[in-house]
SELOVEX-61524 format. One record per residue (C-alpha): x, y, z; residue in three letters; residue number from 1. Coordinates in steps of 0.05 Angstrom, whole numbers, plus 5000, padded with zeros to 4 digits. Layout:
BEGIN
     px     py     pz     r     k
      X      Y      Z   ALA   NUM
...
// end
This chain:
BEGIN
     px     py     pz     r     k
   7795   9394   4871   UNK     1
   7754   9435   4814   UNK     2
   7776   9457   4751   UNK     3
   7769   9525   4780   UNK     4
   7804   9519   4840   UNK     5
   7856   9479   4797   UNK     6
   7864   9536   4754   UNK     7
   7869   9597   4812   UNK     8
   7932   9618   4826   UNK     9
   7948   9631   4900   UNK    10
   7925   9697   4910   UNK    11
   7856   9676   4886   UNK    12
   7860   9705   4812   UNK    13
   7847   9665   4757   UNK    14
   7904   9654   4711   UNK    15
   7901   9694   4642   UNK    16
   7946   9647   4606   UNK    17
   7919   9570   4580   UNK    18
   7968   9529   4614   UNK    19
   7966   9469   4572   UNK    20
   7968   9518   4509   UNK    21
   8025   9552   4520   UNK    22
   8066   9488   4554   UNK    23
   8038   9453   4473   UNK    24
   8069   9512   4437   UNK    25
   8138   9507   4486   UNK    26
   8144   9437   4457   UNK    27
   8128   9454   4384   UNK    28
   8184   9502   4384   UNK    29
   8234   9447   4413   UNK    30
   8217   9405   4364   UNK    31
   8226   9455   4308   UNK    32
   8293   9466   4337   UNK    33
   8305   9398   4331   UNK    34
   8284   9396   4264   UNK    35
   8324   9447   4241   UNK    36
   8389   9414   4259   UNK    37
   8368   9346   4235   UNK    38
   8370   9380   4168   UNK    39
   8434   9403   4170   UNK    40
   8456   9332   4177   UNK    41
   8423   9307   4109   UNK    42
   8479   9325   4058   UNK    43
   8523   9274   4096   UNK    44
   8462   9226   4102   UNK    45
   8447   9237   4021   UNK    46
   8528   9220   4006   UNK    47
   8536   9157   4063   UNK    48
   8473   9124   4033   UNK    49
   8485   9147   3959   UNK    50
   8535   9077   3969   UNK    51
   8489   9023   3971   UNK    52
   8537   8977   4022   UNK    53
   8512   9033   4073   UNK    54
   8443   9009   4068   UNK    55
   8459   8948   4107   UNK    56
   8511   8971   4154   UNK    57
   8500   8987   4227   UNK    58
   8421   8976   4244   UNK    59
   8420   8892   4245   UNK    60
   8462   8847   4256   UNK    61
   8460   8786   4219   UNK    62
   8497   8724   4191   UNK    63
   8519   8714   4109   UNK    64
   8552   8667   4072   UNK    65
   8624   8690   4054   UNK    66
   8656   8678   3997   UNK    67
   8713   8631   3986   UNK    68
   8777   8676   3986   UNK    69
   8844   8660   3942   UNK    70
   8914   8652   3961   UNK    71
   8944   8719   3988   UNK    72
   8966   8746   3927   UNK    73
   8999   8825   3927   UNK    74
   8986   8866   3870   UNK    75
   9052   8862   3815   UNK    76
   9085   8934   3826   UNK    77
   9070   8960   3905   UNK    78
   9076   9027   3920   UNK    79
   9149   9042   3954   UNK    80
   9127   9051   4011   UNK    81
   9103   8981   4019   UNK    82
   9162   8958   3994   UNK    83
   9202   8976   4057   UNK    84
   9164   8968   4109   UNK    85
   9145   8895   4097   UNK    86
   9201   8852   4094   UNK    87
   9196   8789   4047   UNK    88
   9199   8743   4092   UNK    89
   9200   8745   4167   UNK    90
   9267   8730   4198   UNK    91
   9282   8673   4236   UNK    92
   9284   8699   4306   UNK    93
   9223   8748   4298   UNK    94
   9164   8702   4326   UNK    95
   9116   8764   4325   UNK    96
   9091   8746   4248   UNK    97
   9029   8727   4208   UNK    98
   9083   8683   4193   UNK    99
   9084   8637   4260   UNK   100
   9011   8624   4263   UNK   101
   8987   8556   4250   UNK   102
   8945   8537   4185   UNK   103
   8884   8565   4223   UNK   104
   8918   8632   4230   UNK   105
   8911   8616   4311   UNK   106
   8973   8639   4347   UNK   107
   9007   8596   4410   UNK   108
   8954   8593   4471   UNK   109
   9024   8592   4506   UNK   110
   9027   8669   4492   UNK   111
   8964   8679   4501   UNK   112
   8956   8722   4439   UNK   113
   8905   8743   4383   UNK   114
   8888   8718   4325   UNK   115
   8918   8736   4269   UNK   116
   8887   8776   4225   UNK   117
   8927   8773   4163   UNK   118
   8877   8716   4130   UNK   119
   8818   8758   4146   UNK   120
   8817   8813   4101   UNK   121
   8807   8815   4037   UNK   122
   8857   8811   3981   UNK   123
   8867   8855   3925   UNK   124
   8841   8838   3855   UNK   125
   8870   8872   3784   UNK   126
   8800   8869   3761   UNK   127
   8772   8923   3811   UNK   128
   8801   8986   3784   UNK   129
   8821   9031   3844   UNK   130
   8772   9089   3854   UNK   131
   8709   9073   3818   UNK   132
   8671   9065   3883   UNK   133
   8705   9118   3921   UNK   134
   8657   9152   3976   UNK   135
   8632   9212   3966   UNK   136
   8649   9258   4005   UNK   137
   8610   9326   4052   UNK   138
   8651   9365   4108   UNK   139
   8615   9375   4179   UNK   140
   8593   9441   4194   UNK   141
   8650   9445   4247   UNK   142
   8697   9434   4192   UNK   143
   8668   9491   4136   UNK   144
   8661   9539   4209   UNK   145
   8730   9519   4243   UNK   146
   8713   9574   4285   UNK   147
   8644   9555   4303   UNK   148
   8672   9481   4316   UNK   149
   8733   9514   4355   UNK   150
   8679   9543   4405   UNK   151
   8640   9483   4403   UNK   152
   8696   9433   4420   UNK   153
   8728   9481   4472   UNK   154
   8728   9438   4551   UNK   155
   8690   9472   4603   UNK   156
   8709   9410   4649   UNK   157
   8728   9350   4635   UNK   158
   8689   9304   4581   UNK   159
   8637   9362   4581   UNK   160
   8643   9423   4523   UNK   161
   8622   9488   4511   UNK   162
   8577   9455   4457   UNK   163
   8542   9418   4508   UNK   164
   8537   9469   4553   UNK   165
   8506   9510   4502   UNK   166
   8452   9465   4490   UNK   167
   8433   9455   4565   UNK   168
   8424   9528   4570   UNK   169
   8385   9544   4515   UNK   170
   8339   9484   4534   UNK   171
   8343   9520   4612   UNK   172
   8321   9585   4575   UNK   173
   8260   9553   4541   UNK   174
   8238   9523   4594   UNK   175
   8241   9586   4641   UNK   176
   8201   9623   4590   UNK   177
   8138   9576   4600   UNK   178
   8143   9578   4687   UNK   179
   8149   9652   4688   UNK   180
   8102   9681   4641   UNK   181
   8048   9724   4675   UNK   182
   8072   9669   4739   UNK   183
   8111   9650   4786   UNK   184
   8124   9583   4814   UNK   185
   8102   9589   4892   UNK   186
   8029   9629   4877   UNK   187
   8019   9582   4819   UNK   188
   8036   9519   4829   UNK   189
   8000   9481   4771   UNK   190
   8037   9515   4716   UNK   191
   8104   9480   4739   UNK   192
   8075   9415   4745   UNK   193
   8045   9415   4663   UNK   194
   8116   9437   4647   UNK   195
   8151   9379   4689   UNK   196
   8100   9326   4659   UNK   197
   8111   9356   4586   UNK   198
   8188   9346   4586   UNK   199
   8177   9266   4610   UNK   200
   8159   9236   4547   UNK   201
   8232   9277   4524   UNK   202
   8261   9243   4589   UNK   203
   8235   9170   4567   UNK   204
   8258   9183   4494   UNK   205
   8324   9204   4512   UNK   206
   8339   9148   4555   UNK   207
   8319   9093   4502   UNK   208
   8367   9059   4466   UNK   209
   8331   9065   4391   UNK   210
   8307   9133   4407   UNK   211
   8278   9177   4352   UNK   212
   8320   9235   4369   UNK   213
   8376   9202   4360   UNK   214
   8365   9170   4296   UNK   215
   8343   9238   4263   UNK   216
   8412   9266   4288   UNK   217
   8455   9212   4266   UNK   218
   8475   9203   4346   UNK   219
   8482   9150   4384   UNK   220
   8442   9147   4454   UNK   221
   8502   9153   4492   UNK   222
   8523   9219   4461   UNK   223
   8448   9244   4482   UNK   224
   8456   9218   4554   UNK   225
   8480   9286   4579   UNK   226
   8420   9313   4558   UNK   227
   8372   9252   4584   UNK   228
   8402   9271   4652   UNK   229
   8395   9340   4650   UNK   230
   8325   9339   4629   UNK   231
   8305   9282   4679   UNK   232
   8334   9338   4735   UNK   233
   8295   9394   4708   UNK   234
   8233   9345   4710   UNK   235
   8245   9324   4785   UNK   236
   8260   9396   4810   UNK   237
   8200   9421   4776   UNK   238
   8159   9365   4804   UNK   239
   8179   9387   4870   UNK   240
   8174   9453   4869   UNK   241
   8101   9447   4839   UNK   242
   8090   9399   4913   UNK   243
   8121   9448   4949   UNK   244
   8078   9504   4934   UNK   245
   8011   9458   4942   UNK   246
   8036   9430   5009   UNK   247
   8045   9510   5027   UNK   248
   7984   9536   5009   UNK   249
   7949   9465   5045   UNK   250
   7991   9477   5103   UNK   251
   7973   9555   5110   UNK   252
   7899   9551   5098   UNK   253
   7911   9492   5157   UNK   254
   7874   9442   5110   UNK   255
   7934   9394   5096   UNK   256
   7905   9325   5113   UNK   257
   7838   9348   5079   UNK   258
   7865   9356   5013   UNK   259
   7914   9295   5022   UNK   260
   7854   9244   5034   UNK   261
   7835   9266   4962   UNK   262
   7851   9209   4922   UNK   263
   7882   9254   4861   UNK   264
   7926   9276   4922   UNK   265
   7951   9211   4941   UNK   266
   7974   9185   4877   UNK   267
   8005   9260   4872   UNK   268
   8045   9242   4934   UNK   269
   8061   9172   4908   UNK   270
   8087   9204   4839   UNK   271
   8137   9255   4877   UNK   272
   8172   9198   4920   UNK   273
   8184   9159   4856   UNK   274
   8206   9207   4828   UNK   275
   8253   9237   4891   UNK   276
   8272   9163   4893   UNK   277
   8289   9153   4826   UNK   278
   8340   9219   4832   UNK   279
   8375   9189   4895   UNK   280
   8403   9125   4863   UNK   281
   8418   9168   4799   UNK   282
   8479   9192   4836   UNK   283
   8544   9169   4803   UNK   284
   8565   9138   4870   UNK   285
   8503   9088   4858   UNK   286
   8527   9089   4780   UNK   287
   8597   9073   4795   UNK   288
   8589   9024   4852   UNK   289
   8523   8988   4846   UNK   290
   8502   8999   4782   UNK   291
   8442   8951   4788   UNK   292
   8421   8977   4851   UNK   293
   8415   9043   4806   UNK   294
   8383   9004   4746   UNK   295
   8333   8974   4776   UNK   296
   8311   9036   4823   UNK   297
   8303   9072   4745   UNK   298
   8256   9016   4714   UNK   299
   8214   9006   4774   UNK   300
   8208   9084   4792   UNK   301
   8183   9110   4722   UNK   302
   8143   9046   4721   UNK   303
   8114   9070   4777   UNK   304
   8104   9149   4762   UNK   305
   8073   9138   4701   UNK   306
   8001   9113   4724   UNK   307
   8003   9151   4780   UNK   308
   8015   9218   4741   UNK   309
   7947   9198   4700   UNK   310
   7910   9179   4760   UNK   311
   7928   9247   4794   UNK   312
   7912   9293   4735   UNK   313
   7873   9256   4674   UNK   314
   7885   9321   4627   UNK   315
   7966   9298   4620   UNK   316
   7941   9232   4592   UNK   317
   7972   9258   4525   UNK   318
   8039   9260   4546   UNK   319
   8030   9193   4587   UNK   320
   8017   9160   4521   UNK   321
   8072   9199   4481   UNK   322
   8126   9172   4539   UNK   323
   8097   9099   4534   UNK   324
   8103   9103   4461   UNK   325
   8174   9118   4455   UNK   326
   8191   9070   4515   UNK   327
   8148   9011   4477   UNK   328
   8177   9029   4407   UNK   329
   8246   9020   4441   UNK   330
   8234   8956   4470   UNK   331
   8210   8930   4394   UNK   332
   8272   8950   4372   UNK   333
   8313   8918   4421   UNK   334
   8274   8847   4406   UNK   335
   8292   8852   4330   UNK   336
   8360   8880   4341   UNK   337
   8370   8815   4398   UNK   338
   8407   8750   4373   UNK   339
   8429   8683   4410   UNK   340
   8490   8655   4385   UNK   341
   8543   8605   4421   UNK   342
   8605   8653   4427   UNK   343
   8680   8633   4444   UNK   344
   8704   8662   4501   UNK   345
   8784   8667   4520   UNK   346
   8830   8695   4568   UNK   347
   8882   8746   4549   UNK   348
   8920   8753   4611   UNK   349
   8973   8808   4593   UNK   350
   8918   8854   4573   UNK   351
   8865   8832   4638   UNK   352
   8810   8819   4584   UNK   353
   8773   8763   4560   UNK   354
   8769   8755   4486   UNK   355
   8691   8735   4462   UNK   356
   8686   8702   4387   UNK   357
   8621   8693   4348   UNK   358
   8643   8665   4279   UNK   359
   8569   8656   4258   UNK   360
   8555   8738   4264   UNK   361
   8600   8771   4211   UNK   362
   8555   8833   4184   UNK   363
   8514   8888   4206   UNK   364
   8552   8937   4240   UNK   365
   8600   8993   4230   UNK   366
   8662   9011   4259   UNK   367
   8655   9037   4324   UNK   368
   8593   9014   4344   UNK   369
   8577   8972   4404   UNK   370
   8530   8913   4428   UNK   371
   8501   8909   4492   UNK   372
   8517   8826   4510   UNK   373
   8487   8781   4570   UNK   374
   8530   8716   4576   UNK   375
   8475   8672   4595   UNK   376
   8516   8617   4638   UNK   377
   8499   8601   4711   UNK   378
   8590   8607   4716   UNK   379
   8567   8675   4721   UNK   380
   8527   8687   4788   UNK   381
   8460   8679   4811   UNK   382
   8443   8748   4784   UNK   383
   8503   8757   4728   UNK   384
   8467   8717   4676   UNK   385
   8419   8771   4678   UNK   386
   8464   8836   4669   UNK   387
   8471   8868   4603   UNK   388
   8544   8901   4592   UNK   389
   8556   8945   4533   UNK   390
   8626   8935   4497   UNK   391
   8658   8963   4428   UNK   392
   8664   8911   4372   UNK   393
   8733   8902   4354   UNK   394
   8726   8873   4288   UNK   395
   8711   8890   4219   UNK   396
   8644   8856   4186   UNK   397
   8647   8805   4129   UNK   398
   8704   8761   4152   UNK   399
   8709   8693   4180   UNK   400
   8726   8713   4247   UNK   401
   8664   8747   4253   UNK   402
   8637   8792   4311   UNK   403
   8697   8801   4369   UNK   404
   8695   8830   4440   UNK   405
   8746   8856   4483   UNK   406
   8722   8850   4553   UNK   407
   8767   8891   4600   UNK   408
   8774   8855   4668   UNK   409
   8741   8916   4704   UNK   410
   8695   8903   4755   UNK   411
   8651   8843   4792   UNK   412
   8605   8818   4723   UNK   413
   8678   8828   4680   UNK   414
   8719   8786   4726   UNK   415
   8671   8729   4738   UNK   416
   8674   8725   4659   UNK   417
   8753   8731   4655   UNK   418
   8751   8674   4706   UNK   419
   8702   8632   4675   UNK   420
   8742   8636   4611   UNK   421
   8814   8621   4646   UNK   422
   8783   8562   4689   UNK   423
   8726   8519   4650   UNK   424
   8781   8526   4586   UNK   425
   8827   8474   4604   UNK   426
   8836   8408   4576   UNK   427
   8806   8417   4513   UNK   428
   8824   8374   4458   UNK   429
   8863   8422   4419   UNK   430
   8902   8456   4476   UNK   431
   8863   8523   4469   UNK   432
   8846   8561   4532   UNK   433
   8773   8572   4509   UNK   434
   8702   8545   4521   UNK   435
   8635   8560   4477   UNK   436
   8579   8594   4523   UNK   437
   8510   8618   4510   UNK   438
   8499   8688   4495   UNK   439
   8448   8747   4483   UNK   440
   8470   8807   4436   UNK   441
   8430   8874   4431   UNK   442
   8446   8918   4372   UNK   443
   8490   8954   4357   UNK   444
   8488   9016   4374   UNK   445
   8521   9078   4367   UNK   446
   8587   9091   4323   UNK   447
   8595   9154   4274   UNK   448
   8537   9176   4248   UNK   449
   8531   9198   4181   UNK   450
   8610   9194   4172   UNK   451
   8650   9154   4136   UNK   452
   8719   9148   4151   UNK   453
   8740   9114   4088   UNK   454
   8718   9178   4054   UNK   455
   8771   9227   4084   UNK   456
   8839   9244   4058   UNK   457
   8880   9219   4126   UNK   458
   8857   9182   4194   UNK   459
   8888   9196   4257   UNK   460
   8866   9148   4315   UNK   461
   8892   9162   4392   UNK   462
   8861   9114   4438   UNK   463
   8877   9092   4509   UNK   464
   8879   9019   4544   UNK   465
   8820   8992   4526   UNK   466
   8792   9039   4476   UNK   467
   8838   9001   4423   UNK   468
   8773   8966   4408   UNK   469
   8747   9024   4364   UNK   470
   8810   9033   4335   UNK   471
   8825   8966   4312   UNK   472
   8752   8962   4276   UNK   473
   8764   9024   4241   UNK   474
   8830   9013   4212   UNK   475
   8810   8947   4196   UNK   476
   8746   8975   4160   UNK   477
   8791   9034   4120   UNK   478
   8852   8984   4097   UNK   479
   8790   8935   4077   UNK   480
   8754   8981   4035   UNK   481
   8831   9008   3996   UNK   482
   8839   8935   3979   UNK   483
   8774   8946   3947   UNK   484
   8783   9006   3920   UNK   485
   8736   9038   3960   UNK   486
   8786   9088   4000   UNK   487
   8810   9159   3996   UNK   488
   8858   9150   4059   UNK   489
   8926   9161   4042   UNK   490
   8954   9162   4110   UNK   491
   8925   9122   4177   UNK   492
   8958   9136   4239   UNK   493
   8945   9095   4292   UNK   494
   8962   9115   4374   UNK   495
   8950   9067   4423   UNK   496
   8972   9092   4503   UNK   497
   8976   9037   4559   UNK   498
   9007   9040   4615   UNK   499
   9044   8967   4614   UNK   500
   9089   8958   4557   UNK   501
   9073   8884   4557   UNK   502
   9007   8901   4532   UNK   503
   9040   8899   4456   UNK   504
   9054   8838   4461   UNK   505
   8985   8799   4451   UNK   506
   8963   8854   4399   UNK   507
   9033   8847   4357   UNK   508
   9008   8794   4311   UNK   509
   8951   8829   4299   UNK   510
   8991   8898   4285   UNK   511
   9038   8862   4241   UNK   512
   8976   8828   4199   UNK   513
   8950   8907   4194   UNK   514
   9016   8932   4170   UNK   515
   9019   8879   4116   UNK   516
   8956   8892   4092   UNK   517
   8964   8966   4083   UNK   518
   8988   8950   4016   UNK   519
   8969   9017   3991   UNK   520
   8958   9062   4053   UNK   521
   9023   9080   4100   UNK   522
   9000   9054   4169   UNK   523
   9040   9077   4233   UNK   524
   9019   9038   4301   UNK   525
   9055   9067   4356   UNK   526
   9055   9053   4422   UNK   527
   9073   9087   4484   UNK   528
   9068   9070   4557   UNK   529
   9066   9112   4618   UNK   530
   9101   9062   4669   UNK   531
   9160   9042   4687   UNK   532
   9169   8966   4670   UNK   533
   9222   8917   4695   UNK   534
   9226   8883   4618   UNK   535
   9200   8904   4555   UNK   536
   9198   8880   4490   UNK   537
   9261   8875   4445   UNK   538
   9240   8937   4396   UNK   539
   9292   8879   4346   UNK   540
   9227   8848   4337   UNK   541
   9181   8896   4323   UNK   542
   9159   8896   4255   UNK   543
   9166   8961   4209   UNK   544
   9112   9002   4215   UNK   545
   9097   8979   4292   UNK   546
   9146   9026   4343   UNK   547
   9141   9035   4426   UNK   548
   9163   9093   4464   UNK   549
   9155   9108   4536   UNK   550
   9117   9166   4557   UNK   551
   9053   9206   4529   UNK   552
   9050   9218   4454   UNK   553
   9057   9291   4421   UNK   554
   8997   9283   4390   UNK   555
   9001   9364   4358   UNK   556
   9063   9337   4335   UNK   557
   9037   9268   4301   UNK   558
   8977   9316   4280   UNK   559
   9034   9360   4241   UNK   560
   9063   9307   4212   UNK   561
   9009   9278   4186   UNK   562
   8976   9332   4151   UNK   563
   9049   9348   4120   UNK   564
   9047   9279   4090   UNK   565
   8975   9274   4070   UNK   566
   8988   9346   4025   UNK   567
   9051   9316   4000   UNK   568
   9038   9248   3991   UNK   569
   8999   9203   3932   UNK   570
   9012   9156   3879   UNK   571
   8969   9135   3831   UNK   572
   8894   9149   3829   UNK   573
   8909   9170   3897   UNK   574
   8959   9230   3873   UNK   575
   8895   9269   3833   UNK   576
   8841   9257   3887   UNK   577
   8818   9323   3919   UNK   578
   8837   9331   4000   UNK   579
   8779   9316   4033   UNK   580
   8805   9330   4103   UNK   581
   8830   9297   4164   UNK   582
   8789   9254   4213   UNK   583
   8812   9252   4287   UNK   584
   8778   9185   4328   UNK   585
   8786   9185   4397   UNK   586
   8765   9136   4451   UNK   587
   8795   9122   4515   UNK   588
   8802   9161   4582   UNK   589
   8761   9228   4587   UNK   590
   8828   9262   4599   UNK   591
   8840   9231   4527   UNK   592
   8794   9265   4498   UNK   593
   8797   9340   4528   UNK   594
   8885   9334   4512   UNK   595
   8857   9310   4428   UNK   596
   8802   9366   4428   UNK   597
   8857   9415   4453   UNK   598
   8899   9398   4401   UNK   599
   8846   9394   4342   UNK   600
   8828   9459   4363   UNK   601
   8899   9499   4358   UNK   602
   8914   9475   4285   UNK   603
   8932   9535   4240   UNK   604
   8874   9563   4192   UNK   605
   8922   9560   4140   UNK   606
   8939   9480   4142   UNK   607
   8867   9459   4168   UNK   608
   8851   9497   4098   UNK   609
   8901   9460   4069   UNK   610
   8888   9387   4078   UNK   611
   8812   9406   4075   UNK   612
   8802   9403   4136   UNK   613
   8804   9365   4210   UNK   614
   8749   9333   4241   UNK   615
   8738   9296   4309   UNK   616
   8707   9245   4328   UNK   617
   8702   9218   4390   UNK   618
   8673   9151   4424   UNK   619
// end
């Protein structure tokens, strides 16, 4: 077809409006947008990176030497609080201590529990003064506008928020403004398929891993996945409603297989069915139950659509190369962010989950973020060695455990590594249940942003079954940072729901090792479980500081509580620091999260003031 019939709308007038103009200047003002709220985020950027150890946390990850650590050695006068909830020594019937590991800090395989972490972290020194390199801190904008952040937070349905929603339709808006003007879409079918191809290279950017977006937001790509999918839709029904009105006007002027033997036309047709194909196996059924059925239909699809886009219309060739930019700037990212290490791998079987070690990769990443890892072992299927799972580090950076995964028992790729790691780990020499296995790791990726939990007054983490993960890396990171001095937590509260109350018992040595280390922080771990069990553990044993209750937590209530003690409470350089406010993590269940938004959300003006105020943040 002609430029001139290209341009001529369907009752034969020319358009008065420069299509690829106007559909330009649509995309400037996104981007403007965008740029607009990437500066609101640089006063937190400016005060995270005004600390130099945030220059080299959470981009690579990478191997260093550590230093030799002393004996455990408490400072002289403890704070009373720490006087009471640590015992001196461990009774002799309590078997849930640092206390009954073995010189390696390895608890009994028998148990099948953790490591102890109470050799891990590091110790307090008299020399380091406490608070000469405290954080700086800047509130979030939903924290100086609680109202604003109210709105924002507020659950239209579940996992998705008024926030959200709020971006999708403005974006709707934006978009309508460019198919309507001085058009509509069934007499002028071009001008919908120049605004389908102009949102792809925002479809190819959002579904990247190391996407630009993301990175000028402090956001992770899984926080900017709801708006990957929501886009890609927009592109697809676009796409077919600018077929739709071709085939029409082809089928009505009774020219149909004319214009398909066009060439242009074919590779039109071959674009929409990858596309339409592409949409089918996004369905969460395809997501949920064959996930690489859904994977692989993605990768070869847009493959696919891209050339065949150019070849139908040449003029779209600069937003061909803008997608295939992104997608090949992602892809160099993802080589330098990929390491090979030999990793431990062990069963945990009252938690489901198979533990994974890598001693040799201690730094690089911050709590909360995740690697994607491919356990490159022929144990795991003709196909398994090639899947790529993404799981939550569990550790804290700079210790001699090193990098740790929790891999819930969950599904077909999960269970084949659960069984790999309770089978092939027999018989070793020193009666561990464990074996050392090739592995790939891609990242990390994802975690807070621009915050820095270290930096607020009082942390507050509710997480469910498997979710602990993020928790355990974050208070790990915050009670790390007080022994350095480094901390303006005063209190760290730390909810963990399950639904077995046996699930305490691998973690206990672990809790127990956190407890004792919160030397100068109060640290509550509580536990509560949701079903009815035939035994449970003797609460005689549970350490102070450690408690389990059956049923859900009050979280309002524990919310309360805590910013009562956080006003209240302080001792030393701790007692003149300003309040810097409340952070709220959450990571577990979607339900989870809408219950902890909820409650964020009805705090009193008056005590969110108060403490300076609450913030969420969830994973």
């Amino acid at each position: 077809m002609s430029d001139a019939t290209i341009l001529a709308t369907g009752s034969g007038s020319i358009s008065e409006v420069d299509q690829f103009r106007l559909v330009l200047h649509v995309n400037i003002f996104l981007l403007a947008v965008t740029a607009i709220f990437a500066l609101s985020t640089l006063p937190r950027a400016f005060a995270r990176f005004s600390c130099a150890v945030e220059w080299q946390r959470g981009y690579f990850l990478r191997s260093i030497r550590l230093t030799n650590r002393r004996p455990r050695r408490l400072p002289p006068s403890p704070p009373p609080h720490s006087a009471s909830k640590v015992p001196a020594s461990p009774p002799p019937d309590q078997p849930y201590t640092a206390s009954s590991t073995g010189h390696d800090g390895i608890t009994s395989e028998e148990s099948h529990t953790y490591v102890s972490h109470s050799n891990l972290i590091k110790r307090p020194t008299t020399s380091k003064a406490a608070g000469n390199a405290l954080p700086p801190h800047v509130r979030a904008w939903s924290s100086i506008l609680p109202p604003v952040g109210n709105l924002l937070r507020y659950r239209l349905d579940s996992g998705f928020s008024a926030g959200q929603a709020l971006v999708l339709g403005f974006y709707s808006v934006v978009l309508v403004y460019p198919v309507f003007l001085k058009s509509d879409p069934f007499s002028d079918p071009l001008r919908t398929g120049i605004v389908a191809i102009s949102q792809v290279p925002l479809v190819y950017m959002l579904g990247t891993k190391n996407n630009l977006l993301g990175m000028f937001l402090a956001m992770g790509y899984e926080k900017l996945n709801y708006i990957h999918r929501y886009v890609g839709m927009m592109v697809i029904l676009l796409a077919n409603v600018h077929s739709a009105g071709y085939i029409y006007e082809w089928v009505f002027e009774g020219k149909f297989s004319e214009y398909l033997k066009e060439s242009s036309n074919k590779w039109a047709l071959v674009a929409l069915i990858s596309i339409d194909v592409l949409y089918f196996f996004s369905a969460p059924f395809w997501r949920r139950k064959a996930y690489n059925i859904f994977f692989g239909s993605h990768v070869t699809c847009f493959i696919l659509f891209i050339p065949a886009v150019y070849a139908h219309q040449p003029k779209v060739l600069p937003y061909i190369i803008a997608a295939s930019a992104v997608y090949g700037l992602d892809h160099i990212f993802r080589i330098l962010k990929t390491r090979f290490f030999y990793a431990r791998i062990r069963p945990i079987p009252d938690l489901s989950l198979t533990r994974v070690e890598i001693p040799d990769l201690n730094a690089g990443w911050r709590p909360g973020q995740h690697v994607r890892i491919r356990v490159l072992s022929g144990a795991m299927g003709w196909i398994g060695w090639a899947e790529v799972h993404p799981f939550t580090i569990a550790s804290v950076a700079k210790t001699p455990e090193g990098l740790v995964l929790m891999c819930k028992k969950a599904g077909g790729w999960t269970g084949k590594l659960y069984e790999m790691a309770k089978v092939a780990g027999y018989g070793l020499e020193d009666g561990s249940m464990s074996r050392s296995v090739l592995v790939m790791l891609e990242g990390p990726y994802g975690g807070p942003g621009h915050s820095v939990f270290a930096s607020y007054s009082a942390a507050v983490f509710v997480v469910g079954g498997s979710g602990i993960t993020f928790a355990l890396s974050s208070v790990q990171d915050i009670i790390q940072r007080d022994l350095e001095g480094a901390s303006r937590v005063k209190v760290i509260e730390f909810i963990w729901c399950v639904q077995d109350p046996a699930s305490l018992t691998p973690l206990l040595p672990q809790f127990t090792a956190l407890v004792q280390q919160s030397v100068y922080t109060p640290l509550h771990i509580s536990v509560h479980y949701t079903r009815a069990a035939d035994t449970l553990p003797s609460k005689e044993f549970l350490p102070p500081g450690v408690s389990l209750t059956a049923g859900r937590p009050r979280i309002a209530k524990v919310l309360d509580a805590v910013i009562q003690r956080t006003v209240s409470y302080g001792s030393g350089v701790k007692a003149s620091m300003d309040l810097t406010g409340v952070i709220v993590g959450v990571c577990g269940p979607v339900g989870l999260g809408d219950e902890v938004a909820e409650v964020v959300s009805s705090i009193d003006a008056g005590r969110r003031w108060a403490v300076g105020g609450i913030e969420m943040h969830e994973e």
